[in-house]
Structure formats: C-alpha cells, structure tokens
PLY file of the C-alpha trace (Angstrom):
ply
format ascii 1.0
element vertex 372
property float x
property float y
property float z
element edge 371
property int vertex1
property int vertex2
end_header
21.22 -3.82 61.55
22.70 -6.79 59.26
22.79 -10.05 61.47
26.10 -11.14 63.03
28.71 -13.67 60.51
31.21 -16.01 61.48
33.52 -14.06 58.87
36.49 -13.37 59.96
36.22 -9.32 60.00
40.07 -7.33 60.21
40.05 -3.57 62.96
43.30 -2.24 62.02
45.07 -5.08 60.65
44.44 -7.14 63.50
41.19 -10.27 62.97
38.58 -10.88 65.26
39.48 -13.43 68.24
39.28 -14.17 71.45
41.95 -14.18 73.87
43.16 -17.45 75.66
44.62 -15.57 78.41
41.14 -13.76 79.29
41.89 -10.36 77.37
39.65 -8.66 75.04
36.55 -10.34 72.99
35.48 -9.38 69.59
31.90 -10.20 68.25
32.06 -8.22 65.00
28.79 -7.95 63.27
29.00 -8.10 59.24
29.77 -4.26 57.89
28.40 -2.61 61.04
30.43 -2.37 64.12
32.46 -4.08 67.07
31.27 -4.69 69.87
33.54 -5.50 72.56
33.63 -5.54 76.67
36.45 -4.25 77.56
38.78 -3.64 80.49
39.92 -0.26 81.96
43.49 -0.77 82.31
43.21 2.15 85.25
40.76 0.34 87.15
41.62 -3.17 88.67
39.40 -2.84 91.19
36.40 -3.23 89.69
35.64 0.75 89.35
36.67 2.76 86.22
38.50 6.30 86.97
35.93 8.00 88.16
34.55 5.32 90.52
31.32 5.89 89.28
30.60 2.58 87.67
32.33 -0.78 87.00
34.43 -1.52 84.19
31.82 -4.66 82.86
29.20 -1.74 82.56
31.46 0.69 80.33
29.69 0.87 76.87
30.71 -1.23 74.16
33.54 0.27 71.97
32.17 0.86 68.40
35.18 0.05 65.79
34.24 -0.09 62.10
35.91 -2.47 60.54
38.66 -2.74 58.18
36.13 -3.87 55.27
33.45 -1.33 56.20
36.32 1.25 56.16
37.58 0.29 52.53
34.64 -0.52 50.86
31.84 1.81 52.29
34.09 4.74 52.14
33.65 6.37 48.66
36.83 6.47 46.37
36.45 10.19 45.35
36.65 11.70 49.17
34.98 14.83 47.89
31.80 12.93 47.46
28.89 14.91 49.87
28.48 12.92 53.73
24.29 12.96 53.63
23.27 12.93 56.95
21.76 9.09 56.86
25.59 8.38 56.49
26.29 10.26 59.50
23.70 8.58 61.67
24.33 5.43 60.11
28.15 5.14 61.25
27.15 7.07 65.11
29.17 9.95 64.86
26.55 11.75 67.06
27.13 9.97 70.56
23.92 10.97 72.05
21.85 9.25 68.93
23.53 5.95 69.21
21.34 4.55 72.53
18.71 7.33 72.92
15.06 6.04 72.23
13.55 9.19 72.92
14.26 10.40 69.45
12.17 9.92 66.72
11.78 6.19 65.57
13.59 6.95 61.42
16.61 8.75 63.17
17.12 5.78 65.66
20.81 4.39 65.40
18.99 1.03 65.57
16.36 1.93 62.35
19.17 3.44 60.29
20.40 1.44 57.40
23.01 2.41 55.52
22.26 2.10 52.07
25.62 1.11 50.05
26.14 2.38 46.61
26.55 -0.04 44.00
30.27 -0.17 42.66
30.25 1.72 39.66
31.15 0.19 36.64
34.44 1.00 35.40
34.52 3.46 32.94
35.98 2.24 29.17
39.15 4.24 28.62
38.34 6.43 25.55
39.29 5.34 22.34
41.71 7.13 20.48
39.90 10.00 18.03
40.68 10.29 14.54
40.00 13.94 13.46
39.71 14.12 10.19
39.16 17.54 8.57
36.80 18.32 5.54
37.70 19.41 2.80
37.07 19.79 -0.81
38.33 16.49 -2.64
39.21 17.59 -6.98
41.41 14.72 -8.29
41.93 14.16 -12.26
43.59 11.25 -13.64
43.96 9.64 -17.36
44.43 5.79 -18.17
45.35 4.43 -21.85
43.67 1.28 -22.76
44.81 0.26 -26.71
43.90 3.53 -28.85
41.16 5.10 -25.93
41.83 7.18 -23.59
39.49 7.83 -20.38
39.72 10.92 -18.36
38.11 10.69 -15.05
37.49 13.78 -12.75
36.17 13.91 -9.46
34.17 16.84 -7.89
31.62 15.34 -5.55
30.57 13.50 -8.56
32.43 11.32 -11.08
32.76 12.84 -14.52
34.26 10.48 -17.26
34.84 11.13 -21.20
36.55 8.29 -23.16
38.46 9.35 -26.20
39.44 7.28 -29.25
42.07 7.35 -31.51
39.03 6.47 -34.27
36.86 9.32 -33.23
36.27 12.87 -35.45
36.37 14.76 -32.47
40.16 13.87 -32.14
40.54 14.05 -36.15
39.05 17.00 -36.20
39.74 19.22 -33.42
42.50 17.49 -31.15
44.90 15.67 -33.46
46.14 19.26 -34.88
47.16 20.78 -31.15
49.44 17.70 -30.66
50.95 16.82 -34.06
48.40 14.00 -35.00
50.24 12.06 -32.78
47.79 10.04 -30.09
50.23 8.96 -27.86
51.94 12.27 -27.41
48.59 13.45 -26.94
48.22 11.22 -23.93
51.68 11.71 -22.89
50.85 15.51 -22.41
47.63 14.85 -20.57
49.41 12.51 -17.92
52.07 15.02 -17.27
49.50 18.50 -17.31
47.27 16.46 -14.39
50.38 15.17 -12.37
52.83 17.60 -12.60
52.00 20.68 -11.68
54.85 22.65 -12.86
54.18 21.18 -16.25
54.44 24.04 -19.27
50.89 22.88 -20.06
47.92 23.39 -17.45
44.89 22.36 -16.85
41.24 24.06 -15.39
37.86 23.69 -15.19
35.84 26.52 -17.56
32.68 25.38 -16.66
30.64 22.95 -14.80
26.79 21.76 -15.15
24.76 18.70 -13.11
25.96 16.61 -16.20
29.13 17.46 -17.45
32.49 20.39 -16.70
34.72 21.79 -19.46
38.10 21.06 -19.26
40.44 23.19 -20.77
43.95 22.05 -21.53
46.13 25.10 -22.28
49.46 26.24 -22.70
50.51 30.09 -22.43
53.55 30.19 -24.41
53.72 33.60 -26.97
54.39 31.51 -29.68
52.93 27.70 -29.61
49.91 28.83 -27.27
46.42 26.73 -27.89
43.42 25.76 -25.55
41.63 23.38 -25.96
37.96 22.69 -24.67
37.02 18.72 -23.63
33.56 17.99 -22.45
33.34 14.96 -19.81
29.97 14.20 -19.21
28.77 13.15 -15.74
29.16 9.20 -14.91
25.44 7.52 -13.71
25.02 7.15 -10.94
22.79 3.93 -9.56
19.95 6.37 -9.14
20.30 7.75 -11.79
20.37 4.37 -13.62
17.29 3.17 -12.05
15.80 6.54 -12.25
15.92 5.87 -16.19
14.78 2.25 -15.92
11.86 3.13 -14.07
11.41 5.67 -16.67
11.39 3.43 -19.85
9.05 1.01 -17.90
6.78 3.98 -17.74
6.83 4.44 -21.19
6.85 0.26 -22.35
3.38 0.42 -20.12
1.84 3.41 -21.42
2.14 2.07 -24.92
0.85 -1.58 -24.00
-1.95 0.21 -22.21
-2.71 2.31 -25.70
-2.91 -0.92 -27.37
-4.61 -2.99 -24.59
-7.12 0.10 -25.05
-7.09 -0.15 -28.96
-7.97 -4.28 -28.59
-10.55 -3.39 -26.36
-12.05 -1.07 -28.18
-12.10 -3.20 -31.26
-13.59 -6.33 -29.43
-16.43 -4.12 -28.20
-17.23 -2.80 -31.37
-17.29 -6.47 -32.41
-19.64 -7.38 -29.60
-21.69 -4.40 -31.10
-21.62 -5.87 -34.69
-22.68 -9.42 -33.49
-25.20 -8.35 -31.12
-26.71 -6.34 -34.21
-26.05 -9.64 -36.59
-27.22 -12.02 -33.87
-31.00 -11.80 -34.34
-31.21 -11.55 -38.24
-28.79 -14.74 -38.38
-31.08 -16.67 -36.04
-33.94 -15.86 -37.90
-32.50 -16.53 -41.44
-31.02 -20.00 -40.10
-34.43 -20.94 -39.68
-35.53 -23.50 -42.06
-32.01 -24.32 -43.57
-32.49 -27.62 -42.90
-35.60 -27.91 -45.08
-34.21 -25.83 -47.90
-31.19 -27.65 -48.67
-32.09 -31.25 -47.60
-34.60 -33.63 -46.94
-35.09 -34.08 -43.14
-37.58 -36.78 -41.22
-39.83 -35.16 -38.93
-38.49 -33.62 -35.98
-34.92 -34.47 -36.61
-33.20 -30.98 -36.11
-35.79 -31.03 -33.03
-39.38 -29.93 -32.17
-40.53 -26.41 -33.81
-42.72 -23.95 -34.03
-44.59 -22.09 -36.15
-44.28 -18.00 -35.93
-46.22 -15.42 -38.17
-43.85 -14.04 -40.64
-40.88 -16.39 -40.62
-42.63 -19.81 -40.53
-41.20 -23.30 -38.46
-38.76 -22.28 -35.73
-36.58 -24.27 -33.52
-38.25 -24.42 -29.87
-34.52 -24.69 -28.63
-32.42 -22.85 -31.10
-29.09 -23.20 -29.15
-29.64 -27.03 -30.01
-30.41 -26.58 -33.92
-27.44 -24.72 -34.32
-25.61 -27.67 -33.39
-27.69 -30.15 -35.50
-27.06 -27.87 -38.17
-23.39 -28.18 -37.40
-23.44 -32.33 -37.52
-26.51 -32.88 -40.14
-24.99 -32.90 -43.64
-21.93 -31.12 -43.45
-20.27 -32.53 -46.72
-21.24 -33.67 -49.37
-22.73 -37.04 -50.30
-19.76 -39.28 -51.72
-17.96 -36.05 -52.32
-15.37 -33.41 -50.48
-15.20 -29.58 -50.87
-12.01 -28.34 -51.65
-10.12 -25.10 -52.70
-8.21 -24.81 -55.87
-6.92 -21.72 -57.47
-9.16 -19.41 -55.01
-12.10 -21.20 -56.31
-13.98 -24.09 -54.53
-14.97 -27.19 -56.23
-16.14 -30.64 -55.12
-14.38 -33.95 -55.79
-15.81 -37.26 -55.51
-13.28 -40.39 -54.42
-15.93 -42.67 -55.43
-15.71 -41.83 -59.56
-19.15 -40.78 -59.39
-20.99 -37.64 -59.76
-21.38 -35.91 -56.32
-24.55 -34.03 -55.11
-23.68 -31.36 -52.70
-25.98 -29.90 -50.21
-26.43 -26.35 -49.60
-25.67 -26.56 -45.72
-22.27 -28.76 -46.65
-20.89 -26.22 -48.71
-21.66 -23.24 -46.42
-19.39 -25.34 -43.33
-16.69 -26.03 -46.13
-17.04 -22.55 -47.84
-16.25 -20.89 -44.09
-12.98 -23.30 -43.06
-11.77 -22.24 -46.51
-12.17 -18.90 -45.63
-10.57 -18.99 -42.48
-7.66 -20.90 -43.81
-6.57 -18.38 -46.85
-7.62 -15.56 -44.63
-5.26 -17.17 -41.81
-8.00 -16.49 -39.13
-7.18 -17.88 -35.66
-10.58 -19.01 -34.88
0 1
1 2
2 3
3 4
4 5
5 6
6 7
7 8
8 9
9 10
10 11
11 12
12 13
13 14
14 15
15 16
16 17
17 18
18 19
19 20
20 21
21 22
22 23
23 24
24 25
25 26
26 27
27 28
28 29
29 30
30 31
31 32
32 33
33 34
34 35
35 36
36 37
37 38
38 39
39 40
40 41
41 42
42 43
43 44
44 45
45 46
46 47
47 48
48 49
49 50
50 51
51 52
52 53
53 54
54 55
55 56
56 57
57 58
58 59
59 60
60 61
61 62
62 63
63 64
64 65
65 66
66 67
67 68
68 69
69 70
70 71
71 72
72 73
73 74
74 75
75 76
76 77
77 78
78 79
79 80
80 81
81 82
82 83
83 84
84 85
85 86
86 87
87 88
88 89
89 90
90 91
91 92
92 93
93 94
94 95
95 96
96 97
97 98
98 99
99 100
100 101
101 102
102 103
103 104
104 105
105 106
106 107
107 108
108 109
109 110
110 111
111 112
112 113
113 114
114 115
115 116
116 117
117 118
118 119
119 120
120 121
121 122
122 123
123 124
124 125
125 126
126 127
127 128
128 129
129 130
130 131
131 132
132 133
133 134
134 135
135 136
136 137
137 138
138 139
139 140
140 141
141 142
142 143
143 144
144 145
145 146
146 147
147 148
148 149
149 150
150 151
151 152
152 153
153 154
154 155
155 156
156 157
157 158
158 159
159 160
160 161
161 162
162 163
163 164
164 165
165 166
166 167
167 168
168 169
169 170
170 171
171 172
172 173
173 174
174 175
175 176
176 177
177 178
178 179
179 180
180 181
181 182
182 183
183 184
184 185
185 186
186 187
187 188
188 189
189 190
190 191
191 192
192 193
193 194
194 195
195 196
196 197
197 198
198 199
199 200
200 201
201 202
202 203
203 204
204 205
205 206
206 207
207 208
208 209
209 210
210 211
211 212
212 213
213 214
214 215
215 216
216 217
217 218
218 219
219 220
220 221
221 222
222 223
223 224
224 225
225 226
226 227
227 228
228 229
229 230
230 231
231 232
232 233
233 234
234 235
235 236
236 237
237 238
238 239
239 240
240 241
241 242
242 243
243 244
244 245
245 246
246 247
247 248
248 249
249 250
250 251
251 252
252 253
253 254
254 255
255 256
256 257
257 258
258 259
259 260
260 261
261 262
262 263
263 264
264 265
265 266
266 267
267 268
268 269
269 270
270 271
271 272
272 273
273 274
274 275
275 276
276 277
277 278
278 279
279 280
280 281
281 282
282 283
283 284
284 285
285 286
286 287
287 288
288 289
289 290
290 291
291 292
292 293
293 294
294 295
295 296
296 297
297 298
298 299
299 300
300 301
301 302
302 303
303 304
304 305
305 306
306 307
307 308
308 309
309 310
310 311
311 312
312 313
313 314
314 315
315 316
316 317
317 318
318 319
319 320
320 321
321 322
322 323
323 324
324 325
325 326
326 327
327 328
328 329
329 330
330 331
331 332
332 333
333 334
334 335
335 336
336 337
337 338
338 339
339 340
340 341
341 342
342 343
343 344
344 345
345 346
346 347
347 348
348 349
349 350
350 351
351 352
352 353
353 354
354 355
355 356
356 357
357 358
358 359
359 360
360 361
361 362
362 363
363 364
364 365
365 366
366 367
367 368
368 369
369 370
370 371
C-alpha cells in the first residue's frame, strides 16, 4: 500500500477533516482507501446493535476516494475488471483482513497497477481522394513564324514547326491556303474546341514519337493530314546519351593511346637493335676527327676487333658531346637545305668531323620540326 499524504483527498464532495465537535476522523491514505473510526449512531452505550462488540472495535469503513474514483476508473466502462483490480479495491470482504490466504492474493500485497493515460489520439486529417485516371492534354503556342505542339501521354511529345520549313511548303501550306497563321488558327481551335468542324486523333504511337492526324470530314473540302511529334528527352534519357558519347570519346583515345604505344615500343625495339652498333662505331671518333691528349675523353681499353674503347662509355658520350662541337673560328649553318660553315673571324675555318655531326643533327631536327 502507497504511504499516507497530507493531501487533501475529496469522498463524495466532502475533504478530509476532523471534527471540532468530536465527530468523525478521516486519515485518507494517497489513492487507496479511508480509514475512519466511526460511531454507531444506534448504539450510545458503548455496544453496537447487536451488543456483541463496542462501537471503537467496528472495522474501519473503506471509502475510495473521489480521485481514486475519477482517475483509476477507466474512461471506456466496457474495459474488462481483471481480477488484481478486484482484489485490489476489496470487493471480496473476506480477502480484505484474512492472512490465511495465500501471501500474492493478500489485500495487503496487492498493488494496483495504474494504466498510463493514453495519449490522446490526433484527430484524423482530412483525406483527399483523388482518383486515377488517364491524363491526354494537347496544346499549341505561336512564337514569331514557329509553332510548337506539345502532347502529353505519360510522356511529353513536342514538334516545332516553322513557317521556313519544306515540310510546311511542301505538304501543309496547301491544306490551309499557304496561309501560316490560319494554319495555327485552325490548330488552336481543333485542340480546344471540341465541336470544332476540324478534329483531331492520334493514328499511331511509338516510345519516340505519335502521329497526329488533323482532319476534317466534310464531302467536299475533306483532307487529313499526318504530323509526327517526336518524344521530348527526358533527363535520363539526356544523360543516357552523354554517358554514351563519353563511351565512344574514350574508346577512340584508348585506340590511339594504343596506336602511341605501339609505336614507342617498336621504337624501343629499333634503338635497342641500333644501341650496340652505335656504341661500337662511336668508338674512336675522337681520334678520327681530332687530335686529343692522352686520356682526355677518359681511360680506354683495348678490345680485339674494334680497337681503344671507353672503360666508362656513358661518360665519353658526354665528352663527345662538349669536346669540339663547332668548328674552330667558324659556325655551321643551313642555307638553302644545304649546310655550310661561316667564319666571323674573315679567315678560313677548319671544321672537325665531330662538330659538324652535332650541327648536322640540330639542323635536322629544326627543318624536320622534331620536338626533341
């Protein structure tokens, strides 16, 4: 049981007090009952009725009170009573002080175990039905000398016309007097108005385009006429087609990333087959074309077959590169497509063999434009 409060607790209207003039006591314990000694108004003797016992031993008067009554008590009354709520309040007299009975059915043990308040419920929002159906809608603008018809099926389907196109020249012009304002005058009126003399359908219809067919029945003036409207992109489809010419832009980069590849390793095969007669022809250049102190394009060796080779050829390369590479008192040049030697001195120059192979190559490489 739920210790006593000093709340002020309400049994039928009435709060808890005690009397000044000796009357009835209340000691109301928080949600559970009222206990109270109380007087029996037949008895002033001392004895109730029956003269069996005294009125100070009469049991104590069990009054829920007003709070328990209103808040304990379910709203919907046609909520189930379990039995714990029926041994919880004491409506079975002979459970409420027997200790004979088992200790979980005790009027003592029981707790009542209070529901929490349920939340209250939203109040429904209003529902908008709306009903499927199939949405068709056709409409024309005029823009200057173009007109766009639009048409909507599930998909947008748009074909701009112009007053400068052959397909009005040729095939539209003649069904409407050459006249492209009338002809868009018509058009308005057959999609608006449907009592118009001149009607519209759809003949066919594909993923990408529908015919439309402008027609009128009449026995004498009666014409159709066919008008393709191709299917607007969508931004799938748009990317679809951008994804598709990237595809393509890197296919043919690839086929020429492949082609430069290929080429460079057939170079690599060309020099690696060059390499070794170069190396060995190089050897000695510096003796052949000019006169050299000992050792100066570095220590060498002698071989059977070739003669004096460089111990470190990397190194004579580069000698050969620095040693002698023009002309004494003189400069190569190119004129006409043919190399000759000029001399800013006034004198007669003396070329070397190894200057004019350096100067022979950059001439090369500049007519030849090579990016070396």
């Amino acid at each position: 049981m739920e210790e006593p409060t000093n709340r002020v607790f309400h049994s039928r209207g009435e709060p808890s007090r005690e009397d000044n003039r000796g009357g009835i006591k209340y000691e109301i314990d928080y949600r559970s009952q009222i206990h109270s000694t109380r007087q029996n108004p037949h008895e002033r003797s001392g004895r109730d009725r029956s003269g069996s016992r005294p009125w100070f031993e009469l049991p104590p008067l069990d009054m829920p009170s007003d709070e328990f009554l209103n808040d304990y008590i379910p709203r919907n009354l046609d909520t189930n009573v379990t039995w714990r709520n029926v041994l919880a309040c004491g409506m079975i007299q002979e459970q409420r002080s027997n200790k004979h009975i088992r200790d979980d059915i005790q009027y003592d043990n029981i707790q009542i175990q209070y529901p929490e308040a349920p939340s209250p419920e939203p109040e429904p929002e209003p529902s908008l039905i709306v009903e499927a159906h199939e949405i068709k809608a056709i409409s024309c603008t005029k823009e200057n000398d173009s007109i766009e018809i639009v048409y909507i099926d599930e998909e947008k389907y748009i074909k701009k016309i112009s007053k400068n196109d052959e397909l009005w020249k040729n095939e539209y012009s003649r069904f409407f007097q050459n006249d492209f304002n009338k002809f868009y005058n018509i058009l308005d009126k057959c999609f608006l108005d449907k009592n118009f003399y001149i009607k519209w359908n759809i003949k066919d219809k594909t993923n990408n385009n529908v015919i439309l067919q402008i027609y009128c029945e009449d026995d004498l003036f009666g014409f159709k006429v066919d008008i393709s409207i191709e299917r607007e992109e969508n931004r799938i489809d748009i990317l679809e087609k951008e994804v598709k010419e990237l595809e393509e832009k890197e296919n043919k980069h690839y086929d020429t990333i492949m082609d430069l590849q290929n080429k460079v390793n057939s170079l690599c095969e060309i020099i690696n087959m060059m390499g070794p007669s170069f190396m060995r022809n190089i050897c000695g250049d510096g003796k052949k074309h000019s006169t050299y102190y000992a050792d100066q394009m570095g220590k060498t060796i002698t071989v059977k077959g070739t003669g004096d080779v460089p111990l470190d050829p990397t190194d004579y390369i580069d000698r050969l590169a620095r040693e002698k590479t023009t002309p004494t008192g003189g400069v190569w040049i190119s004129k006409n497509g043919l190399m000759e030697i000029t001399s800013p001195y006034g004198h007669d120059p003396k070329p070397e063999g190894l200057s004019w192979s350096q100067a022979a190559w950059n001439v090369v490489k500049s007519q030849k434009k090579f990016n070396l």
